[in-house]
N, C-alpha and C positions, 0 to 999 in steps of 0.2 A: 504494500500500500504506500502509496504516498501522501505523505505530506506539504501544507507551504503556510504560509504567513500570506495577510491578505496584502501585503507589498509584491508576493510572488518567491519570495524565499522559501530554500528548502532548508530546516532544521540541519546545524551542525551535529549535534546530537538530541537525543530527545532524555527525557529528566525524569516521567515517571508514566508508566503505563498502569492500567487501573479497571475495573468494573464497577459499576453501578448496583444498586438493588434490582433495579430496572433490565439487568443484563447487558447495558452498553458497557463500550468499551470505552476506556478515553485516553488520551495519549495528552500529556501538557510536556509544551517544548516554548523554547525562550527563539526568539527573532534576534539574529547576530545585526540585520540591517537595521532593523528600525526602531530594536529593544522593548518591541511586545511580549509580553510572556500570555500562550495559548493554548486552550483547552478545547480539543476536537472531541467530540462525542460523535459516535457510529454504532449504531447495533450490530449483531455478532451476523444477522445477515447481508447488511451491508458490506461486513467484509468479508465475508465468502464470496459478494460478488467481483470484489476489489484481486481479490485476491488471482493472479495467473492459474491458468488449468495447467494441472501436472505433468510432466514430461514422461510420459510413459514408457518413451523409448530409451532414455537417459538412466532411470530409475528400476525398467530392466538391464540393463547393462552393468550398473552398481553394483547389483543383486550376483550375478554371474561373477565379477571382480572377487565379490566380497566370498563368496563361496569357493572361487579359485583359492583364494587365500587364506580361508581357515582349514581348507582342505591341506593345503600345505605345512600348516600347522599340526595335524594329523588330527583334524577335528572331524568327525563326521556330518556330514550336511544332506539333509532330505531334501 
């Protein structure tokens, strides 16, 4: 997800992440440009939509890695 500041700034860092009783989420991050300090609220479905679709192809191949690898290790792998 991204963030910005309503000058267009993207957060050097962000300072705390957070939930609501409500089940949002809220991110407060400090503006280096214009020294707003901000509180973005988003529901937990708004960021599943925010959020990129998985790389399925990337995240088989991980899997395969990761199993070459413990296999190497003389780990057994199903």
């Amino acid at each position: 997800m991204h963030f910005a500041c309503y000058c267009g700034q993207t957060p050097d860092r962000i300072l705390e992440i957070g939930f609501t009783s409500e089940r949002h989420m809220v991110v407060h991050f400090w503006c280096a440009a214009c020294n707003r300090v901000l509180f973005i609220s988003r529901t937990l479905d708004e960021c599943a939509q925010l959020c990129p679709p998985l790389d399925t192809e990337t995240e088989t191949q991980s899997a395969s890695e990761d199993a070459r690898f413990l296999q190497s290790l003389g780990i057994a792998v199903s």
